[in-house]
C-alpha positions as YAML, in Angstrom:
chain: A
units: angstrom
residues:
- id: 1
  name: UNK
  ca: [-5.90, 1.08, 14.45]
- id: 2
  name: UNK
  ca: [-4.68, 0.97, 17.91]
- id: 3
  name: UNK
  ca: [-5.52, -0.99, 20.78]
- id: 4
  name: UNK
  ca: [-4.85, -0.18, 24.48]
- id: 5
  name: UNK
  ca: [-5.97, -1.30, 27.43]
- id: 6
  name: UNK
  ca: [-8.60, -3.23, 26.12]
- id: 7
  name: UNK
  ca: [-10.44, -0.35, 23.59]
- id: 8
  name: UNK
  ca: [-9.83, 0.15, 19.90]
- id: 9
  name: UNK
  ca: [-9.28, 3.44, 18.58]
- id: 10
  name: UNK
  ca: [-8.91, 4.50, 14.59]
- id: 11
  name: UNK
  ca: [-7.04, 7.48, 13.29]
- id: 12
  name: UNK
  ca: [-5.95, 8.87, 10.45]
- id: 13
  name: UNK
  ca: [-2.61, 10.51, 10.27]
- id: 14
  name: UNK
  ca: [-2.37, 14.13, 10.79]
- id: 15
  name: UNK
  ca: [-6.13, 14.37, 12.20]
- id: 16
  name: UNK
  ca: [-7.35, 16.10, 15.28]
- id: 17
  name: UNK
  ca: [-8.89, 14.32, 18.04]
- id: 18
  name: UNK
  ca: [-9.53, 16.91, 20.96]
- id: 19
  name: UNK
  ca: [-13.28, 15.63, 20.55]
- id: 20
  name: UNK
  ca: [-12.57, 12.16, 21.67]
- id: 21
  name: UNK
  ca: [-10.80, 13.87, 24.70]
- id: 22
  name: UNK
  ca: [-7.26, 13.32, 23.43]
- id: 23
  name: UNK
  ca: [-4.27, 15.30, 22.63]
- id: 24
  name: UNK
  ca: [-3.31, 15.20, 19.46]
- id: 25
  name: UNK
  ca: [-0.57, 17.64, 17.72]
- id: 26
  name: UNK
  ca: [-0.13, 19.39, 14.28]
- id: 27
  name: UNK
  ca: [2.06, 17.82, 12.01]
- id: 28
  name: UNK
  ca: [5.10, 19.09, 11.45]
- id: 29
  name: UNK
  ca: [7.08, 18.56, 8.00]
- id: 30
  name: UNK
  ca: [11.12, 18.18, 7.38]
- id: 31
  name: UNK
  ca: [12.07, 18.43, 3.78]
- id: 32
  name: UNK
  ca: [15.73, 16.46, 3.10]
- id: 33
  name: UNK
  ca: [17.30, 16.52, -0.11]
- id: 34
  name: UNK
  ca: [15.61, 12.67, -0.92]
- id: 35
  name: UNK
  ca: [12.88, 12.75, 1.44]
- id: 36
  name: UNK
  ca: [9.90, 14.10, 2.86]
- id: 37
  name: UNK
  ca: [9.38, 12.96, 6.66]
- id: 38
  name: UNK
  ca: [6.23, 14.47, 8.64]
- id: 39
  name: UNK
  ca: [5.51, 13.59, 12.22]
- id: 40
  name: UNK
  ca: [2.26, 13.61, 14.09]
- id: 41
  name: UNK
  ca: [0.76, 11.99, 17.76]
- id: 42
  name: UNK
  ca: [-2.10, 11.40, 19.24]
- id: 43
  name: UNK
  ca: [-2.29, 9.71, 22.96]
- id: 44
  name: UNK
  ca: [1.42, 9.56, 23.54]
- id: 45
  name: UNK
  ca: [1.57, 8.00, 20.60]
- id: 46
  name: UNK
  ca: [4.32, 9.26, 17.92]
- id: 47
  name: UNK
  ca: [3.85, 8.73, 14.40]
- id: 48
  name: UNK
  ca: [6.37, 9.23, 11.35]
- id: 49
  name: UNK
  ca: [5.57, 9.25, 8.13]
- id: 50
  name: UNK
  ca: [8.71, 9.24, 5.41]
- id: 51
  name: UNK
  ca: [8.08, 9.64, 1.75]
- id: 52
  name: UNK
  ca: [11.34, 8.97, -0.47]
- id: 53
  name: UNK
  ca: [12.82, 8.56, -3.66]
- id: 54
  name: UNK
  ca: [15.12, 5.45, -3.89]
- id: 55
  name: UNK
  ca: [18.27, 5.98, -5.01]
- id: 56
  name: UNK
  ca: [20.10, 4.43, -8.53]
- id: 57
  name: UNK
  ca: [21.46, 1.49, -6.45]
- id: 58
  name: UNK
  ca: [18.00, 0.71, -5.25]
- id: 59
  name: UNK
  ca: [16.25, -2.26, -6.82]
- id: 60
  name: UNK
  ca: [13.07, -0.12, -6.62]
- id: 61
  name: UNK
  ca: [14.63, 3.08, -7.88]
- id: 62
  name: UNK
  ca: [12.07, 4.70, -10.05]
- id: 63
  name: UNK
  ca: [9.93, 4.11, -7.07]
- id: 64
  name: UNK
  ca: [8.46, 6.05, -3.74]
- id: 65
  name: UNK
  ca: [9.08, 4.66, -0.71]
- id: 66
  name: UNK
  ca: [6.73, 4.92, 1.88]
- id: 67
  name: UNK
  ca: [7.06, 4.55, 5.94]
- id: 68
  name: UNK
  ca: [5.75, 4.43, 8.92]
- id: 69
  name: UNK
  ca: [7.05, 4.27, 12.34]
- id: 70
  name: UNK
  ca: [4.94, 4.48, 15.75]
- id: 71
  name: UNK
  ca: [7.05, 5.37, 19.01]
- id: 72
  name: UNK
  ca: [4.68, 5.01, 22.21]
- id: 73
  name: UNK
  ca: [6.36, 7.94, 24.33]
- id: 74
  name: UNK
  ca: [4.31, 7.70, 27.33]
- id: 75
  name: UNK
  ca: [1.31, 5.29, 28.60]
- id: 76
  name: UNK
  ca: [0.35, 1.81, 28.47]
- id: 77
  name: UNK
  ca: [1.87, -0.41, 25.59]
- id: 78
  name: UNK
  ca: [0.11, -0.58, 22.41]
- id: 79
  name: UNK
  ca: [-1.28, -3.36, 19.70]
- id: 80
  name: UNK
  ca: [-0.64, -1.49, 15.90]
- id: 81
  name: UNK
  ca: [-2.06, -2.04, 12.90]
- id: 82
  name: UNK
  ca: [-1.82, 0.34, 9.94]
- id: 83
  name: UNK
  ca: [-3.68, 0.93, 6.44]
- id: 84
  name: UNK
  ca: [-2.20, 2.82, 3.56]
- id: 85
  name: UNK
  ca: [-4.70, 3.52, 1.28]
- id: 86
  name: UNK
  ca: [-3.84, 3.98, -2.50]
- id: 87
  name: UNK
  ca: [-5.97, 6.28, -4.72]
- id: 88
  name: UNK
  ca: [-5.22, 4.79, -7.93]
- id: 89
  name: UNK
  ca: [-5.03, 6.98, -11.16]
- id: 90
  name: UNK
  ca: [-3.52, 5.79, -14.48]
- id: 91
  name: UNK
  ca: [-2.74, 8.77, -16.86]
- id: 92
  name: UNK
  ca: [-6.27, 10.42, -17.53]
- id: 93
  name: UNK
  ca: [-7.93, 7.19, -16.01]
- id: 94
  name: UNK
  ca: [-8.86, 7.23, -12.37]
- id: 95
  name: UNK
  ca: [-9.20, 3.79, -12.02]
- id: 96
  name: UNK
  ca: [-7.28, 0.50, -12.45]
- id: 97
  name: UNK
  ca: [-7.26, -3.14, -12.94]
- id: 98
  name: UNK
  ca: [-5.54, -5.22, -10.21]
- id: 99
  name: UNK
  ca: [-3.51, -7.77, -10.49]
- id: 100
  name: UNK
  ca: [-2.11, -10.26, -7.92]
- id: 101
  name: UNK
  ca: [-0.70, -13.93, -8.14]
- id: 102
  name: UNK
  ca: [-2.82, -16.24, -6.16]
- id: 103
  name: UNK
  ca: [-1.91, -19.17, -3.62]
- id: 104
  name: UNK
  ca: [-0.73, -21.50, -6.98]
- id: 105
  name: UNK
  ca: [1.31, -18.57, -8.60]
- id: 106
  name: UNK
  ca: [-1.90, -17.65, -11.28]
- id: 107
  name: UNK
  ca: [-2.38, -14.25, -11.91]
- id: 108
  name: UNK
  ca: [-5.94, -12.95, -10.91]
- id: 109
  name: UNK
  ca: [-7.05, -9.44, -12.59]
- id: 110
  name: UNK
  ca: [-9.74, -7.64, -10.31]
- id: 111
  name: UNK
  ca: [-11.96, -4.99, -10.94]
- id: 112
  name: UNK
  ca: [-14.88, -5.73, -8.64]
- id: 113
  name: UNK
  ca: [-14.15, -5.26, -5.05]
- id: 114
  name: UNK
  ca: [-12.47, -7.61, -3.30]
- id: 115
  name: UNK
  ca: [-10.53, -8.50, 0.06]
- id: 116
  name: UNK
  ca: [-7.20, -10.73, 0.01]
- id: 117
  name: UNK
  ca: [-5.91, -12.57, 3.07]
- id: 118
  name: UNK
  ca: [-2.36, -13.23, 3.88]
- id: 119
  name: UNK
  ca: [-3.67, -16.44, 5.28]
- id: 120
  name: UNK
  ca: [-5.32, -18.05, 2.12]
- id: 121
  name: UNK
  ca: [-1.10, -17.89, 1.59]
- id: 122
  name: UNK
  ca: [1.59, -20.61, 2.91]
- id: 123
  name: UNK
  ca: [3.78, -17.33, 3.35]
- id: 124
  name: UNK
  ca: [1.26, -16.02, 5.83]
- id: 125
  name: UNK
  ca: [1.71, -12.47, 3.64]
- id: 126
  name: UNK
  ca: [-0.54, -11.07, 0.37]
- id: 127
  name: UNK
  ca: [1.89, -11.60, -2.17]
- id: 128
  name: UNK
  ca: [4.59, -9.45, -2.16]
- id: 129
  name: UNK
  ca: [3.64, -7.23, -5.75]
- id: 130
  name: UNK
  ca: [0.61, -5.78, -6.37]
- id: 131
  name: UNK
  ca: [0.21, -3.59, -10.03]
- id: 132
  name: UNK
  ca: [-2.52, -1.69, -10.81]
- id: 133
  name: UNK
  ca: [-3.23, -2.18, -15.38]
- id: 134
  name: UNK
  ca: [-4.95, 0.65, -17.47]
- id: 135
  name: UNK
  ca: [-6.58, -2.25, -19.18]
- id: 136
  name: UNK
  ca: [-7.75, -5.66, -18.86]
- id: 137
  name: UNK
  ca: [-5.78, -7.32, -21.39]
- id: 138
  name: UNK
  ca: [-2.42, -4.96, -22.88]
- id: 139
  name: UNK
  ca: [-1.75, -2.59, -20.88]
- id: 140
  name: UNK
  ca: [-0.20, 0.84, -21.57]
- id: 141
  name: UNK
  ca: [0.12, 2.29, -17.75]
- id: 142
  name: UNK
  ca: [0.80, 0.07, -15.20]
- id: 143
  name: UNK
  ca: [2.03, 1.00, -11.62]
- id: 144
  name: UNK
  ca: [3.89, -1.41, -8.78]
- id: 145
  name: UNK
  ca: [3.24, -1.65, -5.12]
- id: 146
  name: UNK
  ca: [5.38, -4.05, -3.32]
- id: 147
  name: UNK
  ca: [4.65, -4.97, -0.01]
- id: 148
  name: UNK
  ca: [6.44, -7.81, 1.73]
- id: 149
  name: UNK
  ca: [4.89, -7.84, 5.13]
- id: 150
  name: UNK
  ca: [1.51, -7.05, 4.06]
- id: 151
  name: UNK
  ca: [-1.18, -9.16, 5.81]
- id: 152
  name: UNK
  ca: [-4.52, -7.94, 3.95]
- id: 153
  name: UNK
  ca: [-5.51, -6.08, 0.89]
- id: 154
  name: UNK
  ca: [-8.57, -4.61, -0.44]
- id: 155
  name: UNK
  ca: [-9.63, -3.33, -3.17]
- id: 156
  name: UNK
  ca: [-12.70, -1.09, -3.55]
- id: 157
  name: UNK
  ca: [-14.31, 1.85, -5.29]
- id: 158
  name: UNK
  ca: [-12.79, 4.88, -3.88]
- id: 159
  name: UNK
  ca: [-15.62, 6.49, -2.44]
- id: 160
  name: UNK
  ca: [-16.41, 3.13, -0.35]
- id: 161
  name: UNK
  ca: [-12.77, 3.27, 0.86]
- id: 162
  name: UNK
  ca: [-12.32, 6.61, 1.42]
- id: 163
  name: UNK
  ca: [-15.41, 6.87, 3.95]
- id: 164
  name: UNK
  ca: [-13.97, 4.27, 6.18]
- id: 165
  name: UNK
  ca: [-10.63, 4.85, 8.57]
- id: 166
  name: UNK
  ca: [-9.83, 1.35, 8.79]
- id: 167
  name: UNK
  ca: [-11.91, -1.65, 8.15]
- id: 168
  name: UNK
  ca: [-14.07, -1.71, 5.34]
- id: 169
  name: UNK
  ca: [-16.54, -5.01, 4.09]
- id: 170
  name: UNK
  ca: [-15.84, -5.19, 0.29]
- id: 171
  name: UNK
  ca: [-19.31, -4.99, -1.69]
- id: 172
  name: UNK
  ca: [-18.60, -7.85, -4.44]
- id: 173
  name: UNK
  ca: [-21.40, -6.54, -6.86]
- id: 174
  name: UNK
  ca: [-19.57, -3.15, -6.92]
- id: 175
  name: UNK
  ca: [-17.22, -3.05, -10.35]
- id: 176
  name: UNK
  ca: [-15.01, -0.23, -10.34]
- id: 177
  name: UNK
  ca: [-13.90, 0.17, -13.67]
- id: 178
  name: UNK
  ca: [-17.73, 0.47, -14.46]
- id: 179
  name: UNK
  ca: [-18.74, 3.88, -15.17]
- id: 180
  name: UNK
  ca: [-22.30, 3.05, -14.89]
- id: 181
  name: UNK
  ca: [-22.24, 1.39, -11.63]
- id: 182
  name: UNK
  ca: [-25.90, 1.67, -9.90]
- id: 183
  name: UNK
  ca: [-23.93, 3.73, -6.66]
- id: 184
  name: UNK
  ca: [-21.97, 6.44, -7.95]
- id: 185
  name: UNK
  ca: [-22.06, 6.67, -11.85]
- id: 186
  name: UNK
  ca: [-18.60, 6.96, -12.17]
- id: 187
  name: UNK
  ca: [-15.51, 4.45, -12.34]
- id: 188
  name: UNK
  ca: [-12.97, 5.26, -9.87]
- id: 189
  name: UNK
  ca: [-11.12, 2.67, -7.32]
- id: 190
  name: UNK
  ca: [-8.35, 2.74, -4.99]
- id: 191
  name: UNK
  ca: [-6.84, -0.17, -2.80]
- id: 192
  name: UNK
  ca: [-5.78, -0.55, 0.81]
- id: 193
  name: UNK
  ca: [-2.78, -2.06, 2.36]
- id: 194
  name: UNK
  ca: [-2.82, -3.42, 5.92]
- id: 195
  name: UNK
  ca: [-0.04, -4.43, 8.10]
- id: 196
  name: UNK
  ca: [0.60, -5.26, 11.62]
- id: 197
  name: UNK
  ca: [3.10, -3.25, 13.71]
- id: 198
  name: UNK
  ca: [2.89, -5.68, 16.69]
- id: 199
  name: UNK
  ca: [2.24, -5.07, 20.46]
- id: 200
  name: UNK
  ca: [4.75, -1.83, 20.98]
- id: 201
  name: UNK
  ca: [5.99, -0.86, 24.54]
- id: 202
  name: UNK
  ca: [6.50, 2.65, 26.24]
- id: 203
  name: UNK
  ca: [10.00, 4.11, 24.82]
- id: 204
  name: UNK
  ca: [9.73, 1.25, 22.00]
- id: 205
  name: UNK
  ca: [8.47, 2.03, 18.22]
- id: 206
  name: UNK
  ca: [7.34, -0.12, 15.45]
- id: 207
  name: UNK
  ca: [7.64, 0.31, 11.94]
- id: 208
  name: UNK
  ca: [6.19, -0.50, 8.21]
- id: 209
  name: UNK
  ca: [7.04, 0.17, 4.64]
- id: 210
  name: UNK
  ca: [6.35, -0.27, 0.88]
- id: 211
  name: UNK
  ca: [6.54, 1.01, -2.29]
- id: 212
  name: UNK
  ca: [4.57, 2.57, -5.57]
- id: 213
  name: UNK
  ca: [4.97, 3.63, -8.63]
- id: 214
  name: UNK
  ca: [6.78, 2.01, -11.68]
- id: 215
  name: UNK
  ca: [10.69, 0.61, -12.15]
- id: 216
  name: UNK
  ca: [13.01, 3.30, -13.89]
- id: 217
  name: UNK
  ca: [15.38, 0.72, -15.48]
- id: 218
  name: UNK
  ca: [18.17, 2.58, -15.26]
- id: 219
  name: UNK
  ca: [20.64, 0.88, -15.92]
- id: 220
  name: UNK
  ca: [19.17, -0.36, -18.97]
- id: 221
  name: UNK
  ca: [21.43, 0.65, -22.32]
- id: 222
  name: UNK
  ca: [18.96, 2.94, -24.05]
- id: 223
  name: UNK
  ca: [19.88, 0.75, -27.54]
- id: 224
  name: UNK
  ca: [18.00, -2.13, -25.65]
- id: 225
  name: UNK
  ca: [14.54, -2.92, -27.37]
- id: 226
  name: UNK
  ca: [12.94, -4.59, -24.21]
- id: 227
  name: UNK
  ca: [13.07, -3.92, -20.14]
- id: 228
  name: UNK
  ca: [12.18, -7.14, -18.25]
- id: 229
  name: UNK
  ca: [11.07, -6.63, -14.65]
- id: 230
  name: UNK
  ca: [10.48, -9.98, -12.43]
- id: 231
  name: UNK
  ca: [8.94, -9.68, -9.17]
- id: 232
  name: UNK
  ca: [8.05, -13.15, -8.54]
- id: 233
  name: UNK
  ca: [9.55, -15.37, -8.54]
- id: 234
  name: UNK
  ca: [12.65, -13.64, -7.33]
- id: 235
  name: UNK
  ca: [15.17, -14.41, -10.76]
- id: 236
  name: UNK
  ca: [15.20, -16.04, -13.70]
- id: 237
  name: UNK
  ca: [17.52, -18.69, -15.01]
- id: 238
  name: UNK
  ca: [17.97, -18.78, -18.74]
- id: 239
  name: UNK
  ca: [18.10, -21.80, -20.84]
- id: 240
  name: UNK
  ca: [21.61, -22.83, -22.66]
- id: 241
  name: UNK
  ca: [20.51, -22.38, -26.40]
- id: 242
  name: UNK
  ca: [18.95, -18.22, -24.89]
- id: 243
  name: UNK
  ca: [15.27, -19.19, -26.09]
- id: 244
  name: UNK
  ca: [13.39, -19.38, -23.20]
...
């Protein structure tokens, strides 16, 4: 979403918008030996999109990495707000269970469509992981987002999120891991991401990131029996006699 001089506009990355009167240019892709980096504008806007694979150092290696950067190159400055939209598919299952820690630090599953506010949090920020279960109780797929300046997320059935560029009104009697569900028949959901790049001045850029997917543990001895990965809080102290 982007706001200038007073009017919103919506696009979606890599689209054409000659109809609205705009320029807008092809995309053009740059494959690196860790990364994939398009780049597309619209309205003397420039947009870069990076998709990378963390390296063995990384904390989040096992991971994608996912960025955006707006550069206004010529015209009035503008306000930026982006949403990455996740299509969620676990193994042969194309739809998910989400869970998320609420404002006490209780985890909350969710598999009706929902919205989450960064402001229902002292932090001012959703919380900073997201993962997306196979199953509502033991899981055998699970699959990380983290997100640490994150203001909103929704989750939806995929067809309701996909037809919308930006906004969307969650339908709360929509349940998305219900393949009988009155609107589609099928059970298939996806989640969106929303951040705010700020106000961004000519010759000045913006930027966002996150990432998906699940931890390698690499550096876990493969004669290890268990892998534990803590996202929140940030570490774990353990106790003198090793028991809890």
């Amino acid at each position: 979403e982007v706001e200038r001089d007073g009017e919103k506009r919506e696009y979606i990355f890599g689209g054409s918008y000659g109809f609205l009167g705009l320029s807008s240019s092809d995309v053009t892709v740059t494959q690196l030996a860790d990364s994939i980096v398009a780049v597309w504008s619209v309205d003397g806007i420039e947009f870069t999109q990076t998709i990378e694979l963390p390296n063995t150092a990384n904390n989040q290696h096992g991971m994608v990495a996912i960025s955006y950067k707006a550069e206004v190159k010529s015209g009035s400055p503008a306000k930026i707000k982006s949403r990455i939209l996740f299509d969620t598919s676990l193994g042969n299952q194309d739809y998910a269970y989400y869970n998320v820690n609420d404002s006490l630090g209780y985890a909350v599953t969710y598999e009706r469509e929902t919205e989450i506010l960064g402001s229902d949090y002292a932090s001012g920020f959703i919380p900073e992981s997201i993962y997306a279960s196979d199953n509502d109780g033991l899981s055998g797929i699970a699959a990380y987002s983290i997100n640490t300046t994150a203001y909103k997320a929704v989750f939806a059935h995929w067809n309701n999120l996909a037809s919308t560029v930006f906004e969307y009104a969650p339908k709360p009697e929509m349940t998305f891991t219900n393949a009988n569900n009155i609107e589609y028949q099928t059970a298939d959901s996806a989640y969106a991401i929303y951040n705010d790049l700020g106000e961004i001045g000519l010759n000045a850029s913006g930027s966002v990131s996150c990432y998906y997917g699940v931890y390698s543990n690499y550096n876990v001895d493969a004669s290890e029996s268990v892998a534990l990965n803590v996202i929140t809080p940030n570490s774990l102290e353990l106790s003198a006699d090793r028991k809890s």
